[in-house]
mmCIF file of the N, C-alpha and C atoms, coordinates in Angstrom:
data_MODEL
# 
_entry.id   MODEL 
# 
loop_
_atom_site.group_PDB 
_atom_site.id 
_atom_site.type_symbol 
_atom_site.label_atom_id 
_atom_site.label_alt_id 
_atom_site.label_comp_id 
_atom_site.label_asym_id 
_atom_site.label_entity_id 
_atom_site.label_seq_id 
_atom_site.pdbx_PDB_ins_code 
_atom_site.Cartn_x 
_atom_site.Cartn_y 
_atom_site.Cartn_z 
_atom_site.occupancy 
_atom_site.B_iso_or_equiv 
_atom_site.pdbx_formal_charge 
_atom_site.auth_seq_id 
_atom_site.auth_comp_id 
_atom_site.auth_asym_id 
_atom_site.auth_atom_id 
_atom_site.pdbx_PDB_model_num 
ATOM 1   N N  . UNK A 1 1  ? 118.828 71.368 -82.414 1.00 0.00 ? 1  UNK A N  1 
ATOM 2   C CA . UNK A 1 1  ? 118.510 70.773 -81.125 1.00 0.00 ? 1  UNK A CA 1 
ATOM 3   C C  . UNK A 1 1  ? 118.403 69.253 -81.305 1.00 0.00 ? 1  UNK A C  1 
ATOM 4   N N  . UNK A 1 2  ? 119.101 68.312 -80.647 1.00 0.00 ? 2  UNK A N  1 
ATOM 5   C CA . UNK A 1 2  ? 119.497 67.017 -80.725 1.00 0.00 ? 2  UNK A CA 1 
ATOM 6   C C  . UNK A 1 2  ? 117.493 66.604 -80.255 1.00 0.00 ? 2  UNK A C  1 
ATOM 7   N N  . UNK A 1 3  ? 117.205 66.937 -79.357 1.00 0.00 ? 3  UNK A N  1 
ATOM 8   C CA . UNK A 1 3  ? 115.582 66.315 -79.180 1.00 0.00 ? 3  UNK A CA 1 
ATOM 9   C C  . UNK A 1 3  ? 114.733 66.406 -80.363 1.00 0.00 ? 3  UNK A C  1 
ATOM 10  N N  . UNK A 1 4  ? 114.824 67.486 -80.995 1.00 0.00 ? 4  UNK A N  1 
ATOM 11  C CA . UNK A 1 4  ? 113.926 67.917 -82.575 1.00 0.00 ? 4  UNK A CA 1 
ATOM 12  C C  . UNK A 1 4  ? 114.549 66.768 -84.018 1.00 0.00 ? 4  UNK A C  1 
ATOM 13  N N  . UNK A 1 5  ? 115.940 66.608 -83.575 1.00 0.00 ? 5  UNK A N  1 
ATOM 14  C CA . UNK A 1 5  ? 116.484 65.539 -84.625 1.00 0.00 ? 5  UNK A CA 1 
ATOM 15  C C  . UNK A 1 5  ? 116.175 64.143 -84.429 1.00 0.00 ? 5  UNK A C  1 
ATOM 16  N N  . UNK A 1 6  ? 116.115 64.100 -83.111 1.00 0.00 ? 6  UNK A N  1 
ATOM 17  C CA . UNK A 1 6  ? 115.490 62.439 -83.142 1.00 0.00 ? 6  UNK A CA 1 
ATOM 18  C C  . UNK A 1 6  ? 114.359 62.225 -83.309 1.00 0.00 ? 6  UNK A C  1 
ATOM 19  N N  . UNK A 1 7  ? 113.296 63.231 -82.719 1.00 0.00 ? 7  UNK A N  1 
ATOM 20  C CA . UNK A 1 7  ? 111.780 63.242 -83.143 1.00 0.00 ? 7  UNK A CA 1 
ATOM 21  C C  . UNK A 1 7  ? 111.785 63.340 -84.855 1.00 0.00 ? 7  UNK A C  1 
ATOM 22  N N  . UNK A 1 8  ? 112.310 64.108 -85.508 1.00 0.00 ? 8  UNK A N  1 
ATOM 23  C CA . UNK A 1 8  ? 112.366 64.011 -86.857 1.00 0.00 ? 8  UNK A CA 1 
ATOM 24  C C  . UNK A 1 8  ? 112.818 62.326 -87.196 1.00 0.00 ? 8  UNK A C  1 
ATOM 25  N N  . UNK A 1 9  ? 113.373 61.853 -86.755 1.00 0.00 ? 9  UNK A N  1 
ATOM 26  C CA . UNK A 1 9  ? 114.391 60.535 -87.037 1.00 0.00 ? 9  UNK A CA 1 
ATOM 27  C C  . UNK A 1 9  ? 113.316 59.410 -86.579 1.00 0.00 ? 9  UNK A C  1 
ATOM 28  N N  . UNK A 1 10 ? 112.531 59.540 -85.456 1.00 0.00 ? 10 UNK A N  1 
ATOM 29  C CA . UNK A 1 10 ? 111.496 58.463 -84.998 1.00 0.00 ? 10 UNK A CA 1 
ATOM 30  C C  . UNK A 1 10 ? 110.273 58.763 -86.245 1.00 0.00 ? 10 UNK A C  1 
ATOM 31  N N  . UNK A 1 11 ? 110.046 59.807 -86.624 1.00 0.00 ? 11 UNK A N  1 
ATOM 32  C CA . UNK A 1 11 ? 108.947 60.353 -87.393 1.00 0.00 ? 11 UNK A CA 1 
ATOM 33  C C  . UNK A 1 11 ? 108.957 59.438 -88.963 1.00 0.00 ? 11 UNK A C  1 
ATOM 34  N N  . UNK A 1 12 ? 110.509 59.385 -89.005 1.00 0.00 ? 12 UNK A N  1 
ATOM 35  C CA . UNK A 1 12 ? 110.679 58.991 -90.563 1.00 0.00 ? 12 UNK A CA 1 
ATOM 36  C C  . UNK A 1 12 ? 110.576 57.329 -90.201 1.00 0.00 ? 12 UNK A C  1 
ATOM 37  N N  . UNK A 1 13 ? 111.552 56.931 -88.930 1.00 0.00 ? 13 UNK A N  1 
ATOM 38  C CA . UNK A 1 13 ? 111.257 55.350 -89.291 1.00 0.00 ? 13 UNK A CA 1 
ATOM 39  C C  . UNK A 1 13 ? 109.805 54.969 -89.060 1.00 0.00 ? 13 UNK A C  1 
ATOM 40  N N  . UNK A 1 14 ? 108.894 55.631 -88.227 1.00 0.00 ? 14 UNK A N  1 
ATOM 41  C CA . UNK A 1 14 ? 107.162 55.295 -88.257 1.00 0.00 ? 14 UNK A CA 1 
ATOM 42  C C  . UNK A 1 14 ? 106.735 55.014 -89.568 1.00 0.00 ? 14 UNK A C  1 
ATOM 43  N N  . UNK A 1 15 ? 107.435 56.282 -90.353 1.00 0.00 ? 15 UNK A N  1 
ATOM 44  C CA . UNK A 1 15 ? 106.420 56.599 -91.821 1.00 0.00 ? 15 UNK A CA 1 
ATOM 45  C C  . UNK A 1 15 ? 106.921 55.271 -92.793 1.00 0.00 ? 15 UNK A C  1 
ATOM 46  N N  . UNK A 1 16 ? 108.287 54.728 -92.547 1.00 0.00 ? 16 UNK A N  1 
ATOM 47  C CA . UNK A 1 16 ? 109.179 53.783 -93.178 1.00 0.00 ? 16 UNK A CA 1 
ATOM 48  C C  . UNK A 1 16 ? 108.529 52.743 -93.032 1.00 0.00 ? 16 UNK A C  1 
ATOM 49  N N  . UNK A 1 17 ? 108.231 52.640 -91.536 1.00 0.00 ? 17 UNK A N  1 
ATOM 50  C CA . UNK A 1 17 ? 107.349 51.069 -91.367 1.00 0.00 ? 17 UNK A CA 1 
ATOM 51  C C  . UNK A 1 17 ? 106.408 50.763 -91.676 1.00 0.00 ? 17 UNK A C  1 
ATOM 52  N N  . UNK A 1 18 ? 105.208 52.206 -91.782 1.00 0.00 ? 18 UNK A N  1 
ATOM 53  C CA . UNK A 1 18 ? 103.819 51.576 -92.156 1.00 0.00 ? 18 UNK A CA 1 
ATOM 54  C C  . UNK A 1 18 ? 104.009 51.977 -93.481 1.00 0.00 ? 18 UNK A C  1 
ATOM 55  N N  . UNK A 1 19 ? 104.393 52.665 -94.676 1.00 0.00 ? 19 UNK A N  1 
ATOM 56  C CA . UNK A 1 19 ? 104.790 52.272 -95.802 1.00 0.00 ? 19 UNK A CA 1 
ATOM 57  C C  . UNK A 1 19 ? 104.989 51.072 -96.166 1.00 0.00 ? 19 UNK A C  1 
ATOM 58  N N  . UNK A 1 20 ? 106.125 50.265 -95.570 1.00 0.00 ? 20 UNK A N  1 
ATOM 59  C CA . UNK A 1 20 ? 106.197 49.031 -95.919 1.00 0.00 ? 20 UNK A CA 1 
ATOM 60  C C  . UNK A 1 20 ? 105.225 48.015 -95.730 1.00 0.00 ? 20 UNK A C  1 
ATOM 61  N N  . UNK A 1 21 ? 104.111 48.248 -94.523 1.00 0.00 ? 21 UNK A N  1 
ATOM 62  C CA . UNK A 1 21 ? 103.405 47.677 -94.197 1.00 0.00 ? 21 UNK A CA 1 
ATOM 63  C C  . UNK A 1 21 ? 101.727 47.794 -94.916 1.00 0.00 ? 21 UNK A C  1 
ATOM 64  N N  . UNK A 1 22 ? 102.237 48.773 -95.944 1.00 0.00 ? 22 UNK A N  1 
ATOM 65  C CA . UNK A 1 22 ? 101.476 49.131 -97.004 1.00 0.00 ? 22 UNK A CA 1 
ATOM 66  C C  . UNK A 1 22 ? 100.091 50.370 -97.018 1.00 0.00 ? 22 UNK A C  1 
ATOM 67  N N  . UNK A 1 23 ? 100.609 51.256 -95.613 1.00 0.00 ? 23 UNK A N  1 
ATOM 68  C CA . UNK A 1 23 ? 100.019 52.304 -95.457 1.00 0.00 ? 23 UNK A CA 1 
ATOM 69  C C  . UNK A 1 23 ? 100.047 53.478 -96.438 1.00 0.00 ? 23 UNK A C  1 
ATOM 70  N N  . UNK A 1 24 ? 98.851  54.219 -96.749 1.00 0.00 ? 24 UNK A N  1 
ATOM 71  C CA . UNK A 1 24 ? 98.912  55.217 -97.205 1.00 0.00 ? 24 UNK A CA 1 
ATOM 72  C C  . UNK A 1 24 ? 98.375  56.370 -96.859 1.00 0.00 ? 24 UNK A C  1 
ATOM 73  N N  . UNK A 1 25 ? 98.980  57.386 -97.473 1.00 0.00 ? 25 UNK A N  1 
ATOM 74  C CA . UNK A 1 25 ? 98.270  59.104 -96.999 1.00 0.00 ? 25 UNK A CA 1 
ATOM 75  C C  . UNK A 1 25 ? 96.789  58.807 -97.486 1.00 0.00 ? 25 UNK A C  1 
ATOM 76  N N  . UNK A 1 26 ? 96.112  59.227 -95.978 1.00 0.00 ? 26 UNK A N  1 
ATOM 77  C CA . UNK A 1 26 ? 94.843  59.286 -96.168 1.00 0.00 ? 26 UNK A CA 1 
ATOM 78  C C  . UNK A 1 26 ? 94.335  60.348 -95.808 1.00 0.00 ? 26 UNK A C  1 
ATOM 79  N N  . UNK A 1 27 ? 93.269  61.484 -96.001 1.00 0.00 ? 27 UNK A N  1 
ATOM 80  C CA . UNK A 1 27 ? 92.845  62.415 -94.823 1.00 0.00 ? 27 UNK A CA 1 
ATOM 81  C C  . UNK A 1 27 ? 92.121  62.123 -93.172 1.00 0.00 ? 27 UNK A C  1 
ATOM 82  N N  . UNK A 1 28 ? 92.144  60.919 -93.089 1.00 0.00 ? 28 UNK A N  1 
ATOM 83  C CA . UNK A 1 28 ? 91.479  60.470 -91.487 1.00 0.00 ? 28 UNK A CA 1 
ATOM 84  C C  . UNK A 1 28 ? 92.312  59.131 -91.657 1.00 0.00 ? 28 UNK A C  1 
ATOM 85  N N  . UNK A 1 29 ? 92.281  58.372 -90.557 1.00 0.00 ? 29 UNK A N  1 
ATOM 86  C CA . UNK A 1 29 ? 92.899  57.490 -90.229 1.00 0.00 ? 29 UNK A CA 1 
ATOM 87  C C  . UNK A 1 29 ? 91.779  56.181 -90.389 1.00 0.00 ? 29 UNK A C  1 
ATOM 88  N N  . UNK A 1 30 ? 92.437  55.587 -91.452 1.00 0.00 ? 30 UNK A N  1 
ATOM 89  C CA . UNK A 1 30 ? 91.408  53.904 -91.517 1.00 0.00 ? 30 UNK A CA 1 
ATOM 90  C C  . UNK A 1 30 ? 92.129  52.758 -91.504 1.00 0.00 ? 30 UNK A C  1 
ATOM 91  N N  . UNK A 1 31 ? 92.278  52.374 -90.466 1.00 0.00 ? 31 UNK A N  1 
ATOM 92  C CA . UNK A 1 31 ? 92.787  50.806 -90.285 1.00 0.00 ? 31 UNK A CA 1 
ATOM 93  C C  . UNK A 1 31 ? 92.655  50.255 -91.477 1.00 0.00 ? 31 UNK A C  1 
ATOM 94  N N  . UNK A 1 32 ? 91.329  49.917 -91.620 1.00 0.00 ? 32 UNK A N  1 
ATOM 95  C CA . UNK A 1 32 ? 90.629  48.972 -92.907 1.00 0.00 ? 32 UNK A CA 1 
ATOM 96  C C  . UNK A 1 32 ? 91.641  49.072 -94.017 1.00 0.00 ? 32 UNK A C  1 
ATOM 97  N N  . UNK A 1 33 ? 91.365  50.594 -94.608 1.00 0.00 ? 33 UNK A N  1 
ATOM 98  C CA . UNK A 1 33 ? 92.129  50.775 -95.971 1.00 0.00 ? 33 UNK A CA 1 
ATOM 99  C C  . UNK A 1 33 ? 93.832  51.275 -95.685 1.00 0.00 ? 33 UNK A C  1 
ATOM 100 N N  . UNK A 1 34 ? 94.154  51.228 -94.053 1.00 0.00 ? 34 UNK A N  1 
ATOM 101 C CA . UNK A 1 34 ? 95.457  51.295 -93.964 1.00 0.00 ? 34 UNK A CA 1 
ATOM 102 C C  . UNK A 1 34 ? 96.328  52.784 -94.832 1.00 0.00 ? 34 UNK A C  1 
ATOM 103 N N  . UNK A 1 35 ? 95.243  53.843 -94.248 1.00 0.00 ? 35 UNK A N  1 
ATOM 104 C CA . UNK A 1 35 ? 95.292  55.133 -94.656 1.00 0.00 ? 35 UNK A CA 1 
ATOM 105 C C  . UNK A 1 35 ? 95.678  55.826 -93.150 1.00 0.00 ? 35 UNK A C  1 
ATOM 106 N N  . UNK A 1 36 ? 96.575  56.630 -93.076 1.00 0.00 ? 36 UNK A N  1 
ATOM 107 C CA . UNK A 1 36 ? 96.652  58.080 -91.982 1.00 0.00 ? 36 UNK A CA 1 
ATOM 108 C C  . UNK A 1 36 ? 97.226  58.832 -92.450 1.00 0.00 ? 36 UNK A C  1 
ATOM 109 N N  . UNK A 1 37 ? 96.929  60.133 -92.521 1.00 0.00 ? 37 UNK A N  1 
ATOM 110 C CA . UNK A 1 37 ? 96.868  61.582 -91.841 1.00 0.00 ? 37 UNK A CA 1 
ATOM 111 C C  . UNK A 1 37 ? 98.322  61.671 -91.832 1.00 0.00 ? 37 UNK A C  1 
ATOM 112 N N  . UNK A 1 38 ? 99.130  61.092 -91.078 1.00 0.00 ? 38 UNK A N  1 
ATOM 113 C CA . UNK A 1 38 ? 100.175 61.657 -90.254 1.00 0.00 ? 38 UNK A CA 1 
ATOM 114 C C  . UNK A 1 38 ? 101.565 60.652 -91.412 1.00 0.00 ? 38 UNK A C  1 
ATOM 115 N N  . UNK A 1 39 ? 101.501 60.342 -92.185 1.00 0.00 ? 39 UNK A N  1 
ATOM 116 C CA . UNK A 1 39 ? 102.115 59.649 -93.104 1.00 0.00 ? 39 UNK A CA 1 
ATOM 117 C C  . UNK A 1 39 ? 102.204 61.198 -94.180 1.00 0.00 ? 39 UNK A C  1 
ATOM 118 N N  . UNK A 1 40 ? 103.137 62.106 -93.730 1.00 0.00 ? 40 UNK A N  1 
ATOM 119 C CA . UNK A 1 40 ? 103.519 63.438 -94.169 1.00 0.00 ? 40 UNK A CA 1 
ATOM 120 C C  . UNK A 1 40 ? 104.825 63.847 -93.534 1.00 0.00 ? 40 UNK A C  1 
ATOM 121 N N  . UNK A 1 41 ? 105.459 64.601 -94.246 1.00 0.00 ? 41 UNK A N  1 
ATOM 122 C CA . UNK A 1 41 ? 106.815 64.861 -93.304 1.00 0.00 ? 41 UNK A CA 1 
ATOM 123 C C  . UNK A 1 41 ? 106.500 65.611 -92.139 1.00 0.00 ? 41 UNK A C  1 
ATOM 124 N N  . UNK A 1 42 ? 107.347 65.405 -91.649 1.00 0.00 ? 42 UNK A N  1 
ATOM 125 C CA . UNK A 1 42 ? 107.341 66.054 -90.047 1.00 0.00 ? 42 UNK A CA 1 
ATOM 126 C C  . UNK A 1 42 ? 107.163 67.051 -90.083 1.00 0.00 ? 42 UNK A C  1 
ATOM 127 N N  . UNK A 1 43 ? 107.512 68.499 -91.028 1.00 0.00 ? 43 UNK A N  1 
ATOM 128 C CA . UNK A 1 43 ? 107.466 69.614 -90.575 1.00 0.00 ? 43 UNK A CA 1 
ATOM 129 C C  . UNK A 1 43 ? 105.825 69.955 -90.628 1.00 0.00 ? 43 UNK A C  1 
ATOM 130 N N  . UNK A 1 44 ? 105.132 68.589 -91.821 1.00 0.00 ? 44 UNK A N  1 
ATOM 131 C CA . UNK A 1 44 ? 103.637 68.642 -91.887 1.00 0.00 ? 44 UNK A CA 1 
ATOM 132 C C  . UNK A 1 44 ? 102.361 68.591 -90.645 1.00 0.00 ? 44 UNK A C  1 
ATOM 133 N N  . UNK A 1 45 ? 103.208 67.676 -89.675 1.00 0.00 ? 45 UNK A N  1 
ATOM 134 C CA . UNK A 1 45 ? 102.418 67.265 -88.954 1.00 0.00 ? 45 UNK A CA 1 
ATOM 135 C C  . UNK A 1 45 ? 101.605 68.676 -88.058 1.00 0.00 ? 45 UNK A C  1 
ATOM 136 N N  . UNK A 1 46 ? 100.189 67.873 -87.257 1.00 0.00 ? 46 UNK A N  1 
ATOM 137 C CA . UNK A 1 46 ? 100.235 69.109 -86.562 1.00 0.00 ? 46 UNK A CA 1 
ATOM 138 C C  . UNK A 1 46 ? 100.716 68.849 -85.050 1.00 0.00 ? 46 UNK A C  1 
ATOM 139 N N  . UNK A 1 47 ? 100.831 70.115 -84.498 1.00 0.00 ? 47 UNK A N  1 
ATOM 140 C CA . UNK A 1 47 ? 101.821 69.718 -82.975 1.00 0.00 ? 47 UNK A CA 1 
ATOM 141 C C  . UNK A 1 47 ? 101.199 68.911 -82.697 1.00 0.00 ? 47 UNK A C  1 
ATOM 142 N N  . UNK A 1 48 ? 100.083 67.991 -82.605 1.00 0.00 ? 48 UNK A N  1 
ATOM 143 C CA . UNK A 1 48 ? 99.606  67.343 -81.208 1.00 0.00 ? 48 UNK A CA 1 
ATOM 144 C C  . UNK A 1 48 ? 99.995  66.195 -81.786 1.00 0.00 ? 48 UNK A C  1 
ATOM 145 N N  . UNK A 1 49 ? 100.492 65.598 -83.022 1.00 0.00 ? 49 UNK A N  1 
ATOM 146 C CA . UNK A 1 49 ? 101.550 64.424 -83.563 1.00 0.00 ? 49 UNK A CA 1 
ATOM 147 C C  . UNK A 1 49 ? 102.540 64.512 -83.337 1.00 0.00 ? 49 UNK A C  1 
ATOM 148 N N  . UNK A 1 50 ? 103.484 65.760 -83.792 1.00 0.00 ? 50 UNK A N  1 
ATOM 149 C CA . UNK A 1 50 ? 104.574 65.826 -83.622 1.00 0.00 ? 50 UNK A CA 1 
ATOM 150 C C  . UNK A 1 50 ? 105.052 65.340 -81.858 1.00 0.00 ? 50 UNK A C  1 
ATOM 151 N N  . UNK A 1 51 ? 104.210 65.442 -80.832 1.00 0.00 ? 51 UNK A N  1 
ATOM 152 C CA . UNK A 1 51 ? 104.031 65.768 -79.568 1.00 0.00 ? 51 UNK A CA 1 
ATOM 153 C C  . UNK A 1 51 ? 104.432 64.429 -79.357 1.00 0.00 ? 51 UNK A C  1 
ATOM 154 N N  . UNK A 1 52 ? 104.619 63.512 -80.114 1.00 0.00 ? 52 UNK A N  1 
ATOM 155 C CA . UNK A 1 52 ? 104.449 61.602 -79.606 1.00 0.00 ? 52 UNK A CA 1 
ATOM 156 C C  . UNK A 1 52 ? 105.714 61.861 -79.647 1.00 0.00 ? 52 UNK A C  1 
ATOM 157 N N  . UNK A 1 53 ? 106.304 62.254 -80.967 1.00 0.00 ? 53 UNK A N  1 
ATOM 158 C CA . UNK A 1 53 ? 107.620 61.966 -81.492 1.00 0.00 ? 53 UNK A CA 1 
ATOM 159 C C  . UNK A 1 53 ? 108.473 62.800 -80.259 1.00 0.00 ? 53 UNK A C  1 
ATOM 160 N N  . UNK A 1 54 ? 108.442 63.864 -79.978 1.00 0.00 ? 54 UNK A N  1 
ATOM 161 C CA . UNK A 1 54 ? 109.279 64.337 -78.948 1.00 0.00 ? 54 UNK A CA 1 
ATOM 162 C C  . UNK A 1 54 ? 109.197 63.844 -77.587 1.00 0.00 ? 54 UNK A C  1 
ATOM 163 N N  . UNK A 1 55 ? 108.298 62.926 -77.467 1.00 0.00 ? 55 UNK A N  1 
ATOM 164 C CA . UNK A 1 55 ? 108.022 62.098 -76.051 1.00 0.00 ? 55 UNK A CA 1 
ATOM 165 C C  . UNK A 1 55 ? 108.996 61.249 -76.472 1.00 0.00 ? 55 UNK A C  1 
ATOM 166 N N  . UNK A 1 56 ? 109.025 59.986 -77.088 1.00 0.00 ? 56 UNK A N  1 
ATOM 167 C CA . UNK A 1 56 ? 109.846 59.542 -77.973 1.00 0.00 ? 56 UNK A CA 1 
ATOM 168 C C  . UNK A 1 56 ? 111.575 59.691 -77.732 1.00 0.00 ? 56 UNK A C  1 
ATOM 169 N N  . UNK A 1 57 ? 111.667 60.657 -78.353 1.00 0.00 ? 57 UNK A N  1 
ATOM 170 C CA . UNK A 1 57 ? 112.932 61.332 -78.255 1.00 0.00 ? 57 UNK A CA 1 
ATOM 171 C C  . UNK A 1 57 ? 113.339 61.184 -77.293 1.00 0.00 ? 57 UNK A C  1 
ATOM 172 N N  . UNK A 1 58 ? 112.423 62.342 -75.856 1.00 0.00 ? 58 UNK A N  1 
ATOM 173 C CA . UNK A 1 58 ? 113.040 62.457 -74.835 1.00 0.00 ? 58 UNK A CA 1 
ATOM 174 C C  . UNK A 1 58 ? 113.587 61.053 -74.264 1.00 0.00 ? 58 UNK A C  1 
ATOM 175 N N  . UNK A 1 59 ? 112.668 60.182 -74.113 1.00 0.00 ? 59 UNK A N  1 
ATOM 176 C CA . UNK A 1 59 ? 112.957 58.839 -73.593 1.00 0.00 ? 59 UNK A CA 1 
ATOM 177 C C  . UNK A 1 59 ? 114.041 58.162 -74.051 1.00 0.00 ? 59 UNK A C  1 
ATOM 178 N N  . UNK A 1 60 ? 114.146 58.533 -75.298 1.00 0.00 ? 60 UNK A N  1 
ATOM 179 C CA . UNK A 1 60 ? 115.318 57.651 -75.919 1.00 0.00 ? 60 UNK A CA 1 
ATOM 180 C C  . UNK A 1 60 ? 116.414 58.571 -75.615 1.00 0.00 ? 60 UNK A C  1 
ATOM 181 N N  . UNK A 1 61 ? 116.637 59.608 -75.217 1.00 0.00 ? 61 UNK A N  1 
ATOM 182 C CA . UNK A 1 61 ? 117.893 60.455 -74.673 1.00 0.00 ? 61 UNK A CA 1 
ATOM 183 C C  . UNK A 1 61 ? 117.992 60.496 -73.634 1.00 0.00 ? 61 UNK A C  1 
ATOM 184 N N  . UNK A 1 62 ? 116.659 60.056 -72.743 1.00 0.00 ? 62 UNK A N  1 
ATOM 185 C CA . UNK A 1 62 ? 116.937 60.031 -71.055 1.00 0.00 ? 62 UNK A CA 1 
ATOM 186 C C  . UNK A 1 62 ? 117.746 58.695 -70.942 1.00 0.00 ? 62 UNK A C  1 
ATOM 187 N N  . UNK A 1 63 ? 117.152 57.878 -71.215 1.00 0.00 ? 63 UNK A N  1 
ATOM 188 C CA . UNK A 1 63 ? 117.615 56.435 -71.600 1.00 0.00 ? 63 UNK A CA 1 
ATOM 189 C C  . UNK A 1 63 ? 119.495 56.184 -71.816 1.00 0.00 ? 63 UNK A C  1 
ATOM 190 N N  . UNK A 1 64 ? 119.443 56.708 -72.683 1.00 0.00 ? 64 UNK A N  1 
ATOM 191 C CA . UNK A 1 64 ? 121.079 56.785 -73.186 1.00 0.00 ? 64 UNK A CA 1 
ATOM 192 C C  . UNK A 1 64 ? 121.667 57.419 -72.317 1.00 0.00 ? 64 UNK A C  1 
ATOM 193 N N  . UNK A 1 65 ? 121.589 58.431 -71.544 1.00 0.00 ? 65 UNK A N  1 
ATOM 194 C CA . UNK A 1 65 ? 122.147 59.242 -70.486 1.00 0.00 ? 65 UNK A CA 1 
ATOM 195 C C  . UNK A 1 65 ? 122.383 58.307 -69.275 1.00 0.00 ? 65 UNK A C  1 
ATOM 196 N N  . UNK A 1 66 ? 121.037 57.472 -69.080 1.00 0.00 ? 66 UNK A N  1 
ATOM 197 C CA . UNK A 1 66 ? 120.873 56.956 -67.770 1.00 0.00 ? 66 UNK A CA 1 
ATOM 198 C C  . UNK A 1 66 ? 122.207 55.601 -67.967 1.00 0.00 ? 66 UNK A C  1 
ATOM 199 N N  . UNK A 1 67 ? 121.970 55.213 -69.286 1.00 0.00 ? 67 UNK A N  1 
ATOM 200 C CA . UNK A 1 67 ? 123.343 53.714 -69.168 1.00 0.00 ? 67 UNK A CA 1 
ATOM 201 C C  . UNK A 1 67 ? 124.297 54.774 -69.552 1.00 0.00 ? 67 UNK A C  1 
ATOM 202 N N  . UNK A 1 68 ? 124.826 56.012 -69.509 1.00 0.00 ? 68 UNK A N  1 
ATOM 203 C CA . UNK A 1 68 ? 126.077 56.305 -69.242 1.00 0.00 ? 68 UNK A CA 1 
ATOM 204 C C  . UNK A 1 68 ? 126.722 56.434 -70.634 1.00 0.00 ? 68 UNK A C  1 
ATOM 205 N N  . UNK A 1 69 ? 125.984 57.127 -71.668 1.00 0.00 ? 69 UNK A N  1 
ATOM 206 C CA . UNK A 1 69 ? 126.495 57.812 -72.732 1.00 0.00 ? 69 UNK A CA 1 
ATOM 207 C C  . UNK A 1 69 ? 126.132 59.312 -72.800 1.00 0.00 ? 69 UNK A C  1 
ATOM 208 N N  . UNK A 1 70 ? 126.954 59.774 -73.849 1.00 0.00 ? 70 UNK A N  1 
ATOM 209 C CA . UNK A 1 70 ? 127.471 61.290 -73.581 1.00 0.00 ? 70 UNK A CA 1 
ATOM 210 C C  . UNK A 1 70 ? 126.701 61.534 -74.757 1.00 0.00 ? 70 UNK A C  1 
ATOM 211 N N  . UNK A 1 71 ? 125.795 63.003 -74.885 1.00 0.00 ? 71 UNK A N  1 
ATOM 212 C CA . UNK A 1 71 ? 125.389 62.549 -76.590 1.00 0.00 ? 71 UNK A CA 1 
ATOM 213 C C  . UNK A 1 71 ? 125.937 64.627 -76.769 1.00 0.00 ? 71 UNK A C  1 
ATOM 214 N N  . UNK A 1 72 ? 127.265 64.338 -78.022 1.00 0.00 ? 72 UNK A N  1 
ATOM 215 C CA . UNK A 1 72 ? 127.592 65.384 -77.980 1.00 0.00 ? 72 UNK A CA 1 
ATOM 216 C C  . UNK A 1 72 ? 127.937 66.257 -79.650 1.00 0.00 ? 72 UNK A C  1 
ATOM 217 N N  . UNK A 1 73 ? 127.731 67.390 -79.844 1.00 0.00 ? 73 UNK A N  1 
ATOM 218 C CA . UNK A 1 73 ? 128.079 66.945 -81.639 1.00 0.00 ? 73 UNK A CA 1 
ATOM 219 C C  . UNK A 1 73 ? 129.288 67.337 -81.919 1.00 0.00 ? 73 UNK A C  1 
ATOM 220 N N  . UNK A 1 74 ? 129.965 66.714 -82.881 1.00 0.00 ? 74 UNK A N  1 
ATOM 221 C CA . UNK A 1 74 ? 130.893 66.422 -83.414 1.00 0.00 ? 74 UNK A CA 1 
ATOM 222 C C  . UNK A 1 74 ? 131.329 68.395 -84.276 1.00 0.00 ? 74 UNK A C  1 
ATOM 223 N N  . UNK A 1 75 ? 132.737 69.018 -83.756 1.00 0.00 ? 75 UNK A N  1 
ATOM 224 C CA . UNK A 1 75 ? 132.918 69.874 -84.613 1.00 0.00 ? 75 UNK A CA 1 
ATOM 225 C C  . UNK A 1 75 ? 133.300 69.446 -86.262 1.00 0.00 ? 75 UNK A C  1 
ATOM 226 N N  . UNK A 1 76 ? 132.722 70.053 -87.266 1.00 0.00 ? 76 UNK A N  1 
ATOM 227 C CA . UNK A 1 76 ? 132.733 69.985 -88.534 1.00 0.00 ? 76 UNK A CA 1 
ATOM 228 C C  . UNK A 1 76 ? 133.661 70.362 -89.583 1.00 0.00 ? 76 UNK A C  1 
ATOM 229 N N  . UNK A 1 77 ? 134.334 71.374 -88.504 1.00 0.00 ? 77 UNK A N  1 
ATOM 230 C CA . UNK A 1 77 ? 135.503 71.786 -88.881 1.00 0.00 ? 77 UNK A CA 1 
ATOM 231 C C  . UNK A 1 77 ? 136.867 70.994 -88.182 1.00 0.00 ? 77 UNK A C  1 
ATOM 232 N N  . UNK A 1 78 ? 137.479 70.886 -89.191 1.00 0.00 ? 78 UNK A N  1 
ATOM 233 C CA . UNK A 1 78 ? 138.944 70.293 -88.910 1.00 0.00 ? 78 UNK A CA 1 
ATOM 234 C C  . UNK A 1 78 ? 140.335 71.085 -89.045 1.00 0.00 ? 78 UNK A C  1 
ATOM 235 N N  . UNK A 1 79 ? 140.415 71.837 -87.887 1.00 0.00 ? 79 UNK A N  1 
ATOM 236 C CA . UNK A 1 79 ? 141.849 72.132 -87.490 1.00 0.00 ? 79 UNK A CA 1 
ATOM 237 C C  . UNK A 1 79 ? 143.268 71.847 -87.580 1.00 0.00 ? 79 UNK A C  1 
ATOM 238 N N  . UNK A 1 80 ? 144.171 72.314 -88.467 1.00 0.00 ? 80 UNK A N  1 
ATOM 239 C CA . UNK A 1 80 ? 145.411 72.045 -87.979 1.00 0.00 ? 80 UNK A CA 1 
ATOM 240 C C  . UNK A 1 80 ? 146.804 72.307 -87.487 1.00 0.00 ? 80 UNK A C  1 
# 
């Protein structure tokens, strides 16, 4: 499902940015020591995180629809 792949895809660049920004897995969320919870792979999270990322998604696929792109997948197999 193209909505579950981009929520996976928003999930990883979050975790990408505050990594770089020098976040780490924490069990609660501390600004201070720049620790969260949710700095786990996606399939970790619990739904009510995962829940941003598919808001997320949707918007960014309503979005693309609305300026008039097609979002379609590509067959894998090649015919001849």
């Amino acid at each position: 499902m193209v909505t579950e792949d981009v929520a996976r895809a928003v999930h990883a660049a979050w975790m990408e940015a505050r990594v770089a920004e020098g976040w780490t897995y924490g069990p609660e969320r501390n600004d201070e020591r720049k620790q969260s919870p949710c700095l786990v792979p996606f399939d970790e999270l619990p739904e009510s995180e995962k829940a941003y990322d598919y808001i997320t998604a949707k918007a960014v696929i309503a979005k693309l629809k609305e300026m008039g792109y097609e979002i379609k997948k590509f067959n894998e197999e090649i015919k001849s």
